[in-house]
GUTOR-21300 format. One line per 5 residues: their letters; for each residue x, y, z of C-alpha. Coordinates in nm, 4 decimals. Layout:
a	X/Y/Z; ...
This chain:
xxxxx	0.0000/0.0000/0.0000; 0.1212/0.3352/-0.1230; 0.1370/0.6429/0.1779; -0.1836/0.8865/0.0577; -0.1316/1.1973/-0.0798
xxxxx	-0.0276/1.5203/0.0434; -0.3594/1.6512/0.2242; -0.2452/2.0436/0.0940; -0.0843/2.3329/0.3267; -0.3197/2.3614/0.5939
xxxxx	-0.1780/1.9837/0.6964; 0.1665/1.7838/0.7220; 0.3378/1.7345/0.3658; 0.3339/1.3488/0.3288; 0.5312/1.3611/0.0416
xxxxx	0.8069/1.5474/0.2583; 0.7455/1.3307/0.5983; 0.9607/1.0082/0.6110; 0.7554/0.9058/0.8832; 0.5148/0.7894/0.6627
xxxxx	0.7268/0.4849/0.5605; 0.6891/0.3340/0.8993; 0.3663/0.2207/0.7862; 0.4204/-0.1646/0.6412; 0.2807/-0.1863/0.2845
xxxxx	0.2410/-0.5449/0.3724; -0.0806/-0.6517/0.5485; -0.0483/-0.6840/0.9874; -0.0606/-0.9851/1.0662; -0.1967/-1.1708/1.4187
xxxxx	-0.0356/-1.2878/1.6439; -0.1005/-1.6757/1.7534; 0.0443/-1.8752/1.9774; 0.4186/-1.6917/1.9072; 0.3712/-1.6340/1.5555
xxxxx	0.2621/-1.3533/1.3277; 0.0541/-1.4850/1.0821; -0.2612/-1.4017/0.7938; -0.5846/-1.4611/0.8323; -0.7069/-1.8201/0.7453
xxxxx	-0.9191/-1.6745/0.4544; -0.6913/-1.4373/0.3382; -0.9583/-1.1475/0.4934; -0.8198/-0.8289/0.5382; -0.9575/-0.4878/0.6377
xxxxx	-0.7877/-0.1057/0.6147; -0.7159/0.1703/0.8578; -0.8508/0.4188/0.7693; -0.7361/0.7410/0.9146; -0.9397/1.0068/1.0264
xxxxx	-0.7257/1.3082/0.9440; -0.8163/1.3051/0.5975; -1.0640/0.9243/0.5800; -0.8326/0.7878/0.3549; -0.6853/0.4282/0.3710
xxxxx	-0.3430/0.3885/0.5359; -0.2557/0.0534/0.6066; -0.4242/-0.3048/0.6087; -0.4962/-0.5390/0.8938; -0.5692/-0.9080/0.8580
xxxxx	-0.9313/-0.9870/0.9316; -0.9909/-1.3023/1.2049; -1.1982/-1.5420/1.1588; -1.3287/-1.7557/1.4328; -1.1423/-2.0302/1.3410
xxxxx	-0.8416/-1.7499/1.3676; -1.0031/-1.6934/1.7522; -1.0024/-2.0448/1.8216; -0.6504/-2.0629/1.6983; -0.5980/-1.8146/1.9330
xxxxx	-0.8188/-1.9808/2.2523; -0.5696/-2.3291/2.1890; -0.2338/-2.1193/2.2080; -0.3012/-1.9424/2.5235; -0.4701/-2.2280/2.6792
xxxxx	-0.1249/-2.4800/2.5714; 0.0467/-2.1672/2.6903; -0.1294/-2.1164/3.0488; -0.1740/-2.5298/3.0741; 0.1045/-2.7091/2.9760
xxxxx	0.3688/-2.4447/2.8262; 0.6202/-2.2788/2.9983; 0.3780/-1.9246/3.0495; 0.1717/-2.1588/3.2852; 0.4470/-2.2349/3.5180
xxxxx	0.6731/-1.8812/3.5376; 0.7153/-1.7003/3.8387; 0.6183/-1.3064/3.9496; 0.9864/-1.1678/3.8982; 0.9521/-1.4271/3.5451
xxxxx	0.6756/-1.1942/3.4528; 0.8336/-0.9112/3.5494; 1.1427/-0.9549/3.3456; 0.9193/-0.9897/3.0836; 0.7206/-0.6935/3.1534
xxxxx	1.0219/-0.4715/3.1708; 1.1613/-0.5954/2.8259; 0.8228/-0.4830/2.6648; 0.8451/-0.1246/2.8343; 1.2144/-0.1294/2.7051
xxxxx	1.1073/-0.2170/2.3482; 0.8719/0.0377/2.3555; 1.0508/0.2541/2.4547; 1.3078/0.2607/2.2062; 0.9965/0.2408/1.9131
xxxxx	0.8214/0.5242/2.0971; 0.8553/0.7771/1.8074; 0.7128/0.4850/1.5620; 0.3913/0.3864/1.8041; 0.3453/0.7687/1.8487
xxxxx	0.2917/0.8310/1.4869; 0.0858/0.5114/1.4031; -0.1371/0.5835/1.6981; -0.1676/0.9665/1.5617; -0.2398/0.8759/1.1869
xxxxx	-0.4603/0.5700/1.3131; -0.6565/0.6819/1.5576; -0.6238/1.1094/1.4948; -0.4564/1.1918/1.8608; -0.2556/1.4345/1.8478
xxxxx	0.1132/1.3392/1.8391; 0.2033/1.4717/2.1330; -0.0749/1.4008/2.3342; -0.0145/1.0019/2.2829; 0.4163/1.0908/2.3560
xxxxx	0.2982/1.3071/2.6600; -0.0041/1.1087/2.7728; -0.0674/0.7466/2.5766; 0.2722/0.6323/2.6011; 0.4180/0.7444/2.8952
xxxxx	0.0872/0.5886/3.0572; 0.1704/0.2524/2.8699; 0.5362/0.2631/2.9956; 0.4318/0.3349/3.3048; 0.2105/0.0789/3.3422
xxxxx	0.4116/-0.2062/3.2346; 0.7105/-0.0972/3.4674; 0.3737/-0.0353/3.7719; 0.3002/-0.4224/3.6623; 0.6617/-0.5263/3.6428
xxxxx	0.6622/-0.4969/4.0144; 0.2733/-0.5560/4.1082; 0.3495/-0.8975/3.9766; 0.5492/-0.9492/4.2953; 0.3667/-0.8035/4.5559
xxxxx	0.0581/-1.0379/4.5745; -0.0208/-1.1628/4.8942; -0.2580/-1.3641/5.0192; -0.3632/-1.3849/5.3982; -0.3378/-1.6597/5.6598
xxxxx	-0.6327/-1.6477/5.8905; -0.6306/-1.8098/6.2529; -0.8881/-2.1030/6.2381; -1.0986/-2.2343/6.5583; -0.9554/-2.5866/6.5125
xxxxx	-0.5690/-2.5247/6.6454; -0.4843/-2.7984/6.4342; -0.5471/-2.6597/6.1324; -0.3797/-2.3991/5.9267; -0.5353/-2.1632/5.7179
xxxxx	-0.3401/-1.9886/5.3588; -0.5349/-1.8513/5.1244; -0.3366/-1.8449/4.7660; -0.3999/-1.5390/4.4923; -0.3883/-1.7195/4.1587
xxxxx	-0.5060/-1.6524/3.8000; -0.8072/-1.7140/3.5853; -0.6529/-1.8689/3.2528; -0.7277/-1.7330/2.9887; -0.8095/-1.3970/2.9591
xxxxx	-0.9571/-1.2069/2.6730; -0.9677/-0.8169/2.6947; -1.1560/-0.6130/2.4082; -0.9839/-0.2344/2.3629; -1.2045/0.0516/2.3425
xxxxx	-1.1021/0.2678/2.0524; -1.0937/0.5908/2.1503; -0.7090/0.4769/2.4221; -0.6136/0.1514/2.1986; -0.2456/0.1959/2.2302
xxxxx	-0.2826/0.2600/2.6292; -0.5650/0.0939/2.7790; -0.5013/-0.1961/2.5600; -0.1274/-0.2138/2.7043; -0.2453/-0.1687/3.0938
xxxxx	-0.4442/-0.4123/3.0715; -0.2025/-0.6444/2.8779; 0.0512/-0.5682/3.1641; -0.2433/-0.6462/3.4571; -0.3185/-0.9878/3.3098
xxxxx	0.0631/-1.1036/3.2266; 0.1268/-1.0036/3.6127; -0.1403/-1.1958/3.7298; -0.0259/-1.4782/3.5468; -0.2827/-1.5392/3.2741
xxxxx	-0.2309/-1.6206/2.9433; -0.3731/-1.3006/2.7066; -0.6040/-1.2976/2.3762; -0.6058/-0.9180/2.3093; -0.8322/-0.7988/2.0769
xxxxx	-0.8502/-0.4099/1.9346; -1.1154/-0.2710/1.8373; -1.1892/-0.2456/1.4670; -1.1687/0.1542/1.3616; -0.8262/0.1661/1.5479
xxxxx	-0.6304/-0.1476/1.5324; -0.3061/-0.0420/1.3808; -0.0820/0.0769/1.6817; -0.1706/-0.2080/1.8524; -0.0610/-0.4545/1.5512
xxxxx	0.2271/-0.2963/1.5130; 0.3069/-0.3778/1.8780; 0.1965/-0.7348/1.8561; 0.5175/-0.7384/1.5843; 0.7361/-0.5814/1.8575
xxxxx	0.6222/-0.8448/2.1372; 0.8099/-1.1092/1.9238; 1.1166/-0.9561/2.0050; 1.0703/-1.0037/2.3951; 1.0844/-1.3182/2.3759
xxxxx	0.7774/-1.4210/2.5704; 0.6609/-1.8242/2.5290; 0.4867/-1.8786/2.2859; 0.0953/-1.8201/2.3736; 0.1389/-1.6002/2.6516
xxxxx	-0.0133/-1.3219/2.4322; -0.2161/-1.3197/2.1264; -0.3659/-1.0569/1.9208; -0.6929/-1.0846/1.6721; -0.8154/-0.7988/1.5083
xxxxx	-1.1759/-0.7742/1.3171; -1.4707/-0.6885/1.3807; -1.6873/-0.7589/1.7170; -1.9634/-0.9165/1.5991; -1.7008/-1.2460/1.4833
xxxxx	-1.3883/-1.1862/1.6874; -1.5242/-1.0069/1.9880; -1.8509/-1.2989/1.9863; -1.5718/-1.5697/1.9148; -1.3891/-1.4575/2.2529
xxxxx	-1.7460/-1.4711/2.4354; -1.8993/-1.7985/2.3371; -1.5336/-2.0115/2.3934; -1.5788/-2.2220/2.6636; -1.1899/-2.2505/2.7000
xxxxx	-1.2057/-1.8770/2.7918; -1.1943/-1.7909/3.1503; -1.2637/-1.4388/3.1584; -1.3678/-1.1128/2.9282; -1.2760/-0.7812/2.9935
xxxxx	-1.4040/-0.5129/2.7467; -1.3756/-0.1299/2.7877; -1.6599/-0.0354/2.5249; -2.0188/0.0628/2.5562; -2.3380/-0.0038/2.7441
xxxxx	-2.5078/-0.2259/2.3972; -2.2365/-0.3880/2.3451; -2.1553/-0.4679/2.7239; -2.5162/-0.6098/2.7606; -2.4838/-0.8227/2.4738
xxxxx	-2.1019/-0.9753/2.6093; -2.2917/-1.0438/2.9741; -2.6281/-1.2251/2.7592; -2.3176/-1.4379/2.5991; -2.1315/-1.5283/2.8951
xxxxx	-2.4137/-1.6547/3.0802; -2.4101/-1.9910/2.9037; -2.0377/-2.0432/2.9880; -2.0670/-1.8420/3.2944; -1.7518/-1.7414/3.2815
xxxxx	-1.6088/-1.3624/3.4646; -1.6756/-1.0586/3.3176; -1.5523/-0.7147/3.3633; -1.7193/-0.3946/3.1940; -1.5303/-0.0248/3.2021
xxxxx	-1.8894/0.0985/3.0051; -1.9897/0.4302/2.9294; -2.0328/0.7675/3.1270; -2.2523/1.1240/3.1369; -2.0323/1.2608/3.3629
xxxxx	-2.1347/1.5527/3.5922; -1.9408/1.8738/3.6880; -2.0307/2.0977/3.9371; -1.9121/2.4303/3.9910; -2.0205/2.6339/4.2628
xxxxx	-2.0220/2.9995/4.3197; -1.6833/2.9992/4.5510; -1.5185/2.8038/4.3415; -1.1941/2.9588/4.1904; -1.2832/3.0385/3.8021
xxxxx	-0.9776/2.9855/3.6631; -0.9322/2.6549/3.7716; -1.2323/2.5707/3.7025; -1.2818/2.6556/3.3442; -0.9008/2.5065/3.2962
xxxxx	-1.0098/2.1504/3.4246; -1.3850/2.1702/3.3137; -1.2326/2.2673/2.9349; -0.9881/1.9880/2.9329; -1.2470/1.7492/3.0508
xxxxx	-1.5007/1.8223/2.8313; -1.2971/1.8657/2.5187; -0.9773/1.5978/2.6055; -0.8772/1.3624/2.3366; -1.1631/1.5371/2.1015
xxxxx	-1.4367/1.4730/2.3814; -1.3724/1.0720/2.3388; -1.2990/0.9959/2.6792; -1.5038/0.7877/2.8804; -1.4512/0.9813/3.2262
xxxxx	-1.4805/1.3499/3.0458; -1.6710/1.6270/3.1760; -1.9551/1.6318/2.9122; -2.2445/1.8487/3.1434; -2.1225/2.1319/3.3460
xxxxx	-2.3835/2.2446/3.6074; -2.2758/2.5861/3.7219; -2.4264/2.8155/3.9881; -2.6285/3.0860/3.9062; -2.4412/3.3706/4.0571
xxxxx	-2.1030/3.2540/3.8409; -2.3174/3.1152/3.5860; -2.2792/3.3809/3.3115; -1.9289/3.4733/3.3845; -1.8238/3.0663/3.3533
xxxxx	-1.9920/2.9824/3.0069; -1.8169/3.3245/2.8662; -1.4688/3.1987/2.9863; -1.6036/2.8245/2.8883; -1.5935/2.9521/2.5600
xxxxx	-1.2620/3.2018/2.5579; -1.0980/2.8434/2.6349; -1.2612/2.6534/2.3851; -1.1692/2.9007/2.0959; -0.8212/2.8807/2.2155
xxxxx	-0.8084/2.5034/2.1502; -0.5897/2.4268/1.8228; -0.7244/2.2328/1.6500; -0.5376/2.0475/1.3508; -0.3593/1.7973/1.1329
xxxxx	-0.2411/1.5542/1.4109; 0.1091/1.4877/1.3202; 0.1610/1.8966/1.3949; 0.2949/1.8902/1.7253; 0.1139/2.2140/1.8258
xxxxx	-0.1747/2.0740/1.7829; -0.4326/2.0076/2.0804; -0.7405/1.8296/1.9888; -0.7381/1.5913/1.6286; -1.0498/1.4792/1.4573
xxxxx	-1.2708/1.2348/1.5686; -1.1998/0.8149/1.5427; -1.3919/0.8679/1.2047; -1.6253/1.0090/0.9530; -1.9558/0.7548/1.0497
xxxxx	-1.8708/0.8827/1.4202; -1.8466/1.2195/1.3378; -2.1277/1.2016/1.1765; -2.3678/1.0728/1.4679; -2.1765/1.3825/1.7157
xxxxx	-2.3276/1.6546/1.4331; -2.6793/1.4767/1.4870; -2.6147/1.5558/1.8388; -2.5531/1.9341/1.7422; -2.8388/1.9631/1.5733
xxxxx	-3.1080/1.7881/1.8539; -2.8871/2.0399/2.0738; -2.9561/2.3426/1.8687; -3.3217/2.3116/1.9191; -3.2781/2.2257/2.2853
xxxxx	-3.0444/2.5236/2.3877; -2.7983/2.7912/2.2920; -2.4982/2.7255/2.0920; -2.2198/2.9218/2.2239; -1.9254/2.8602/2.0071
xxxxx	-1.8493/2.5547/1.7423; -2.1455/2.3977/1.5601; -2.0564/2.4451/1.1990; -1.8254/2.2261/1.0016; -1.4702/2.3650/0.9301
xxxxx	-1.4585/2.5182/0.5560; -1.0889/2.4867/0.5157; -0.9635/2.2179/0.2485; -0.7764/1.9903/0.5129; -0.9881/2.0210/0.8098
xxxxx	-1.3383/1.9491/0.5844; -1.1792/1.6405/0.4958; -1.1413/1.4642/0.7308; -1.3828/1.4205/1.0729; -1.2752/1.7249/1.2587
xxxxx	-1.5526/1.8665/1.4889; -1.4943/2.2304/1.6161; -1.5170/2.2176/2.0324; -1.8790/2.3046/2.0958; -2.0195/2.4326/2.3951
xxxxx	-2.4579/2.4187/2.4357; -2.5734/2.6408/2.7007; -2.9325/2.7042/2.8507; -3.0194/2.3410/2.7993; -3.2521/2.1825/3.0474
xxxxx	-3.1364/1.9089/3.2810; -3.3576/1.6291/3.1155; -3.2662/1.6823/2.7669; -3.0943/1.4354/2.5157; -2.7385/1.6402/2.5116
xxxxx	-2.7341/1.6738/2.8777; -2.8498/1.2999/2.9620; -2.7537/1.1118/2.6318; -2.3657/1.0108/2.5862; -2.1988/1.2027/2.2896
xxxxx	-1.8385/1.0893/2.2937; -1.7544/1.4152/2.1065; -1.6296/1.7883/2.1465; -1.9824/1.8526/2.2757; -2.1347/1.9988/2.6006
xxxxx	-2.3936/2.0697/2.7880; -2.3810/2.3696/3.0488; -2.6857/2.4950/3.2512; -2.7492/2.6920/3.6273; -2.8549/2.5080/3.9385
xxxxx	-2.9262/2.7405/4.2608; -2.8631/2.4817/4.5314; -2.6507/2.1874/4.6632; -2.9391/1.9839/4.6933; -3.0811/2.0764/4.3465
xxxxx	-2.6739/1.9821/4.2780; -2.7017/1.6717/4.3860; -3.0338/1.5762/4.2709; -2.9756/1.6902/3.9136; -2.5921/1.5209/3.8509
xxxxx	-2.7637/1.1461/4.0262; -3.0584/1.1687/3.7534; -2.8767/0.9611/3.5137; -2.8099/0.5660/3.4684; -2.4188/0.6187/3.4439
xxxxx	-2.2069/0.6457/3.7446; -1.8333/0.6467/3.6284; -1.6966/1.0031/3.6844; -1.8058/1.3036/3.8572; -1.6239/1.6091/3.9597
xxxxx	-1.6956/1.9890/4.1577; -1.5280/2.3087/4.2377; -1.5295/2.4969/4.5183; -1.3173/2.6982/4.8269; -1.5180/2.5058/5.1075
xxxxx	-1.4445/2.2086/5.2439; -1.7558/2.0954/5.3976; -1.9037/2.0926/5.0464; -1.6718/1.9177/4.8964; -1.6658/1.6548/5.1438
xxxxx	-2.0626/1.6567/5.1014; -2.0782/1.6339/4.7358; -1.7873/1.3662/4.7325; -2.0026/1.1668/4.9573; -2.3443/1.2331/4.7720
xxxxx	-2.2359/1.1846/4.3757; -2.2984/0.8052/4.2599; -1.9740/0.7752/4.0738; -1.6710/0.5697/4.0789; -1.4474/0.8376/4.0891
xxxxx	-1.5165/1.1716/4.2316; -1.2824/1.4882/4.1533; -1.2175/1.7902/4.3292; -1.0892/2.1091/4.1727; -0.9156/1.9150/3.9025
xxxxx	-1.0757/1.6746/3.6122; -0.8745/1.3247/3.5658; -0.7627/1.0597/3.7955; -0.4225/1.1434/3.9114; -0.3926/0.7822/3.9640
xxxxx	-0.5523/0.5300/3.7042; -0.2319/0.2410/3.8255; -0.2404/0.3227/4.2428; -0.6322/0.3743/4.2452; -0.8190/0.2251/3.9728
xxxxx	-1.2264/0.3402/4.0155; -1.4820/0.1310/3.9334; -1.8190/0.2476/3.7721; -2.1510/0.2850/3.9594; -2.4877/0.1897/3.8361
xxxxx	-2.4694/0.0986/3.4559; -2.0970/0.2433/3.3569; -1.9270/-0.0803/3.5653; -1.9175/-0.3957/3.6360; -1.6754/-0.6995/3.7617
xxxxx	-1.3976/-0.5252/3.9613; -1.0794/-0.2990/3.8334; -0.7247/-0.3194/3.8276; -0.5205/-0.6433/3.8359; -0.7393/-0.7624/4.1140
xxxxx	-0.9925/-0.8338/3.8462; -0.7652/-1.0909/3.6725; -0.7207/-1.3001/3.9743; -0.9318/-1.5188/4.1605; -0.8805/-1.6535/4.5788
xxxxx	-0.8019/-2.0284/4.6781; -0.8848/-2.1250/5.0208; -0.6616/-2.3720/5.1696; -0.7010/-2.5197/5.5195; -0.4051/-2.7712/5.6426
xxxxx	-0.4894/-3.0144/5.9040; -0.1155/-3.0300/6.0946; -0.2028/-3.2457/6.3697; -0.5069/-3.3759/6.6190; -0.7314/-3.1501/6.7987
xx	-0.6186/-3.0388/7.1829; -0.7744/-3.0300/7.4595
């Protein structure tokens, strides 16, 4: 495959960017059972970048006989191979030699993540990758640290260990809006624990993560411990489900597609874990200090093109501030640059693609008629920009707390900002919803913040910032719909109860 052609001024030359022959004209192979190999069929599919929605690379297609390839190497791995029987520091060594690796292809991952998925490049150096290094290294040592407890029994001859051990097999299912990053955390969670992994990333953003799959060969891990299928959910992702030699799925995704994984698993009843979706309150009150508050509440809402699943995406302000807010809301959102993402000024990239975009401007319109449109709204005119799925940041005041932009999840540049008078109507107002992942306030006083922290049904709560400071040391865990089946690598483990009888009873 040929690199596309140079977009015109307003973005990065490809003609003049070498980079752009980091991208393999030969199709990405999976990984199986220590090998990179084609589809079975032949079936491939292309990346298709959002900057401009033209193809850049191609990715072999699984099939479920591909999956089920997959399934028997991790399960030979996690069984019988050598994965199966390695110790914590084992894992750890191995862990470290896959932060090392990328490490030294950071520049390459950067820019396939940037063209693939439209971050901006140095969002995924600053942010993406230095979480995914991070979290390896965080794992590295995790790995070692598991404990389980001895408890006293009532019989004094016996003795009591209880042993932390691993599921099996694990599948995880990437979320496309972090592939490179979530889909490495929870790589490095599972190795630690022990499990063998069947990683599988999701469809519109699959490249970055191929590319590592290549790299993994060079650490040398048996064969098995880690296996990558790309395609599309409704074969690879129901593949992964239905396997009965599959311990354990863990998706980050949607609510839909969450419900239909849990319908699936029922028959095998195997674990599940769900990181699902989120409507995310803020709350700033009339104390709070302005500045910080439209800095955090600008970055939440409009982070990573709104695609975040913890962002800020309805802003409930007081009424005394309420006026003064949305005008400095939307000062910060015109300051936002946004722009080709391989320009390394640039903040926010296009959407994941053009069919998202698409269902964001549907959003903008049902918000038009349900409030005021403060800035953004309108398509860019310019010749790069237009081309590809860029969405201006867009800020919808005077909306009502029931309507569809301030309840429904957008996953765009999109939000919804209207008054509240007290903490009670606060309170009431940011609980009305079935999500529960994220929810955050501003304010000077302590007693409210220790109120509202106490009162909002989310997972994670933040106060006068946006963003867990965090994600590795204290992983939340959705309320109500947005979660389900435990965090961190807690969630890839599961408890053995041993009891010892040492000798006869006394007394």
């Amino acid at each position: 495959m040929t690199a596309p052609a140079a977009p015109g001024a307003a973005g990065t030359d490809v003609a003049a960017d070498s980079r752009w022959s980091l991208i393999s004209p030969d199709t990405y192979p999976l990984l199986i059972g220590g090998r990179l190999v084609p589809a079975r069929d032949g079936a491939a599919f292309p990346s298709i970048s959002p900057r401009d929605n033209r193809a850049i690379a191609t990715i072999a297609q699984a099939s479920a006989a591909d999956v089920s390839d997959a399934v028997t190497a991790a399960r030979r791995a996690f069984d019988a191979g050598p994965w199966g029987r390695t110790t914590a520091k084992d894992r750890g060594v191995f862990l470290l030699r896959i932060a090392d690796l990328m490490e030294r292809h950071a520049d390459e991952l950067a820019f396939l993540e940037s063209v693939d998925a439209g971050k901006p490049i140095g969002s995924v150096h600053y942010s993406d990758l230095a979480i995914s290094l991070d979290s390896l290294r965080f794992f590295a040592g995790r790995a070692r640290q598991t404990r389980g407890i001895a408890a006293e029994m009532p019989d004094a001859a016996v003795i009591h260990h209880e042993f932390i051990e691993p599921l099996g097999v694990v599948a995880e299912i990437l979320p496309w809006n972090g592939p490179l990053w979530t889909g490495v955390q929870r790589m490095a969670a599972i190795l630690a624990a022990g499990n063998a992994a069947i990683v599988k990333p999701a469809q519109l953003a699959s490249l970055t993560f191929m590319r590592l799959a290549e790299l993994l060969l060079e650490a040398d891990l048996p064969p098995g411990a880690v296996n990558v299928v790309a395609g599309s959910g409704g074969v690879v992702g129901e593949a992964l489900v239905v396997d009965p030699r599959v311990d354990m799925i863990s998706l980050t995704g949607g609510i839909e597609t969450g419900s239909r994984i849990l319908e699936q698993a029922a028959a095998t009843v195997k674990r599940v874990s769900l990181e699902l979706g989120g409507k995310n309150p803020n709350v700033v009150f009339a104390d709070a200090d302005i500045d910080q508050a439209v800095f955090w509440s600008s970055l939440g809402a409009f982070g990573n093109t709104g695609q975040i699943c913890v962002c800020g995406s309805r802003i409930l302000v007081q009424r005394p501030v309420y006026e003064e807010f949305v005008g400095r809301l939307w000062a910060a959102a015109e300051g936002f640059k946004v722009g080709d993402p391989l320009d390394p000024d640039t903040q926010l990239g296009p959407v994941i693609a053009a069919s998202h975009a698409a269902k964001v401007w549907e959003y903008i319109e049902v918000g038009r008629s349900e409030g005021r449109i403060v800035t953004g709204g309108a398509p860019y005119t310019d010749p790069f920009r237009s081309a590809g799925a860029f969405i201006p940041p867009t800020i919808i005041a005077d909306v009502s707390p029931s309507c569809r932009v301030a309840t429904e999840e957008i996953f765009g540049p999109v939000v919804a900002v209207f008054p509240f008078d007290t903490l009670d109507e606060a309170v009431a107002v940011a609980n009305a919803t079935s999500y529960g992942l994220s929810a955050g306030l501003f304010t000077r006083s302590l007693d409210t913040a220790w109120t509202m922290a106490r009162r909002l049904e989310a997972g994670q709560v933040y106060v006068n910032q946006w963003f867990s400071s965090g994600v590795l040391e204290a992983p939340g865990h959705g309320y109500k719909r947005s979660g389900y089946g435990g965090v961190g690598i807690e969630k890839y483990t599961q408890r053995k109860e041993v009891f010892f009888r040492v000798g006869e009873p006394q007394g």
